[in-house]
C-alpha positions in Angstrom: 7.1 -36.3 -1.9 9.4 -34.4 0.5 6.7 -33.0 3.2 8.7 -31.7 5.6 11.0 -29.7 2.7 8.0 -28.6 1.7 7.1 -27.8 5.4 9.8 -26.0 6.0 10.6 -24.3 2.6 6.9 -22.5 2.9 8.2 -20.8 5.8 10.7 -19.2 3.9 8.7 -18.7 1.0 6.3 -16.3 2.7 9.5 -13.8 3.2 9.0 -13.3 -0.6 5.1 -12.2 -0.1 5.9 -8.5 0.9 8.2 -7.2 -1.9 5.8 -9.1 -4.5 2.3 -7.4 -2.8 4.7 -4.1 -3.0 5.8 -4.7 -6.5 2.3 -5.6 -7.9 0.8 -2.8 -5.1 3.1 -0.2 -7.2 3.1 -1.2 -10.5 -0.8 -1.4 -10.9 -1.3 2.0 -9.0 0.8 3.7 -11.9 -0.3 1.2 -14.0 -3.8 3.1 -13.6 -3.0 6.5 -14.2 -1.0 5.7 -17.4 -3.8 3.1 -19.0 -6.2 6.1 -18.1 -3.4 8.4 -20.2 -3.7 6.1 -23.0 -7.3 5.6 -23.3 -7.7 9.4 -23.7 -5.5 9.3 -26.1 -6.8 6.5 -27.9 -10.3 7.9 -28.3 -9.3 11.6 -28.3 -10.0 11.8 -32.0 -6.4 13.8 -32.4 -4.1 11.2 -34.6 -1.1 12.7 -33.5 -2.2 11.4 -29.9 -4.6 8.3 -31.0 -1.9 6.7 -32.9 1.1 6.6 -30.9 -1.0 4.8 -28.2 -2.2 2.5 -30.3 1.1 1.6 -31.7 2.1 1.8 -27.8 -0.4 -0.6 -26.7 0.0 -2.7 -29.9 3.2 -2.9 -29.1 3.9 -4.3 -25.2 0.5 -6.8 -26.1 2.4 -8.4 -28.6 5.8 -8.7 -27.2 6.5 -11.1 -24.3 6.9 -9.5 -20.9 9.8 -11.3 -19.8 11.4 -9.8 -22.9 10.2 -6.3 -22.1 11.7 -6.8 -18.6 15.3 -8.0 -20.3 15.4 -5.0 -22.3 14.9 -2.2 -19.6 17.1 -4.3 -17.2 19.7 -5.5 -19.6 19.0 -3.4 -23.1 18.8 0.2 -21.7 22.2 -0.3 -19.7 23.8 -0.6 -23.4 23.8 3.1 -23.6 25.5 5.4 -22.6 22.9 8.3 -23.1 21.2 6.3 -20.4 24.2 5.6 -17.7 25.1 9.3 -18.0 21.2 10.1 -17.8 19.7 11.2 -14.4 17.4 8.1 -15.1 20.4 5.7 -14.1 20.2 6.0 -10.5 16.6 4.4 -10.9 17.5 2.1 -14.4 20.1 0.3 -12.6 17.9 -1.1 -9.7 16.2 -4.3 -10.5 13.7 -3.3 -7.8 12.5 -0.2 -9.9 13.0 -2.1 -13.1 10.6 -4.6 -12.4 8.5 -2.4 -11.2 8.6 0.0 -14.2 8.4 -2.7 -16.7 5.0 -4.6 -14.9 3.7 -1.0 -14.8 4.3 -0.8 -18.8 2.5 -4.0 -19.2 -0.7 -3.4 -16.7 -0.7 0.1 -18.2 -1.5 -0.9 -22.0 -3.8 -4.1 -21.2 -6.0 -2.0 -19.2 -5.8 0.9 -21.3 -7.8 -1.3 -23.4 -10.1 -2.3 -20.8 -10.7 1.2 -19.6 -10.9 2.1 -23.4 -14.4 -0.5 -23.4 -15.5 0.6 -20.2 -15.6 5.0 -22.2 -17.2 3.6 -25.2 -20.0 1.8 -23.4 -21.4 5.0 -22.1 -24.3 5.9 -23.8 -24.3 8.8 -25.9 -27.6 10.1 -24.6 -26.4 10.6 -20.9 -23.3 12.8 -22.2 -26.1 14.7 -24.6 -28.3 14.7 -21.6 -25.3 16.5 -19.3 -24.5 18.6 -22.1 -28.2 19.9 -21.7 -27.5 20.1 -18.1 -24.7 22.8 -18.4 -22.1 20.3 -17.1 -19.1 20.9 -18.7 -16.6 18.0 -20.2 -14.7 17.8 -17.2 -17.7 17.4 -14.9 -19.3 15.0 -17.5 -16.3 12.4 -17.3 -16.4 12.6 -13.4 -20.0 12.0 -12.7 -21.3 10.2 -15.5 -18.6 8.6 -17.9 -15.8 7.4 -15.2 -18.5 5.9 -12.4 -19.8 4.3 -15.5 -16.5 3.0 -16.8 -16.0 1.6 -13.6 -18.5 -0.2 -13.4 -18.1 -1.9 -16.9 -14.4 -2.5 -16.4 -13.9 -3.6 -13.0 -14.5 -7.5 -13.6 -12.0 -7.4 -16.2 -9.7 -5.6 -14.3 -10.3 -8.4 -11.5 -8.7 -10.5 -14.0 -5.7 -7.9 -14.6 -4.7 -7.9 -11.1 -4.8 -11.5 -11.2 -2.1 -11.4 -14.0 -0.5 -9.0 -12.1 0.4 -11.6 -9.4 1.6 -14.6 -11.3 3.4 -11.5 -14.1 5.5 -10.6 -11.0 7.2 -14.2 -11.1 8.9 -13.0 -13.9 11.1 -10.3 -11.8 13.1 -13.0 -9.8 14.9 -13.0 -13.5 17.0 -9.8 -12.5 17.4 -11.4 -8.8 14.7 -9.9 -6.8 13.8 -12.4 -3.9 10.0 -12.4 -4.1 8.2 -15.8 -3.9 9.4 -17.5 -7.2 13.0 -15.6 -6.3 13.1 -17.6 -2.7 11.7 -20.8 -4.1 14.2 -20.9 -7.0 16.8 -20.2 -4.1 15.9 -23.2 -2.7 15.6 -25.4 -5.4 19.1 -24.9 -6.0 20.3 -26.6 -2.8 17.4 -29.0 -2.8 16.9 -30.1 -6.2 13.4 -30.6 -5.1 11.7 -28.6 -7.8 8.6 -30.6 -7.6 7.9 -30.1 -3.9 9.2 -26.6 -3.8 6.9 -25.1 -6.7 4.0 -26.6 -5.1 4.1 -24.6 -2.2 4.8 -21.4 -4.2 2.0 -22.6 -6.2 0.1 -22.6 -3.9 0.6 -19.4 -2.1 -0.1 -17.4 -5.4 -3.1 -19.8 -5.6 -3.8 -17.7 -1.8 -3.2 -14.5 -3.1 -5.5 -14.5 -5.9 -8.2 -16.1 -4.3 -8.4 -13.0 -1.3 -7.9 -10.9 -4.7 -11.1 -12.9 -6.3 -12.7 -12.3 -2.9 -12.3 -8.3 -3.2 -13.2 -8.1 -6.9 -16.5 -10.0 -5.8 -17.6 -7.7 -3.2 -16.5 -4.7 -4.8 -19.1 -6.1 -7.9 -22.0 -6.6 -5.3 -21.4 -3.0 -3.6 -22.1 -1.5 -7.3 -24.7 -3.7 -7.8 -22.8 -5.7 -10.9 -24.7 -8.7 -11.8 -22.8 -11.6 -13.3 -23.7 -13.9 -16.6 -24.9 -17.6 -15.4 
């Protein structure tokens, strides 16, 4: 075992930590507002909105990410509807198609979770809010989403985790994150052992401070966990 590759290769590794906290940072705040999207249109009750999500969500859970990620980095380039399109300028960055591609991903998975989180509200506090006066809108703010929240956030906890180690994946369409840098340095090294180790470990890092925030955030709404 090579310590002092490994001793000096983590110093280089941690360049990669920014663009990956930005990608994931990104990608899961826009992965939010479309799993939100898709929920509501799951449980809408309209087919002609219910069923494309489903078939949406059906179909990025059972396709591998890393060939979702080829397809809008290398598939959509294929046409030329696209590379005329004002969506090129965007389609043609790796940066923005990792990040549209992760936010694909997080966006049906925790569609689903959010999904759970609706349908565990109890009937009788919409009925009750309905005998308030509150309208719909006012319903899903202060009784169904606080709710939701607090029956999907340990779940999500374990989204964001994926998040992280999904993220590896965009060094494929040479973005220089953590596994980009480390795979750098394998190169000249040939020290795949030693080097994958320390970017093991600093996702290892990451997740564990994300662990830490999930955990609090579960004691501040008073979430009690199974023993």
């Amino acid at each position: 075992m090579r310590f002092e590759l490994m001793y000096e290769s983590f110093f280089k590794i941690v360049e990669g930590i920014p663009l990956t906290l930005q990608v994931v940072l990104i990608s899961t705040i826009l992965g939010i507002f479309l799993a939100v999207a898709v929920a509501l249109m799951r449980i809408s009750g309209n087919r002609l909105m219910s069923l494309p999500a489903y078939y949406f969500v059906y179909l990025i859970r059972g396709t591998p990410l890393l060939l979702q990620l080829y397809f809008v980095y290398y598939g959509l380039s294929q046409f030329e509807a696209i590379r005329e399109s004002i969506l090129w300028p965007i389609l043609k960055e790796p940066y923005w198609c990792g990040i549209i591609t992760l936010t694909i991903s997080t966006g049906a998975y925790s569609s689903e979770i959010i999904r759970g989180g609706i349908l565990s509200v109890s009937k009788n506090y919409i009925e009750a809010s309905g005998a308030l006066g509150l309208s719909q809108t006012k319903t899903f703010m202060l009784i169904t989403l606080p709710i939701t929240v607090r029956q999907a956030l340990p779940a999500y906890g374990n989204e964001l985790i994926l998040m992280v180690k999904a993220s590896s994946l965009i060094s494929i369409v040479t973005l220089m994150e953590i596994t980009g840098i480390a795979r750098t340095i394998i190169s000249k090294t040939y020290a795949p052992v030693e080097i994958f180790l320390v970017a093991g470990s600093i996702y290892l890092v990451i997740n564990f401070i994300i662990v830490m925030f999930v955990n609090i955030a579960e004691r501040r709404l008073g979430i009690e966990k199974a023993t």
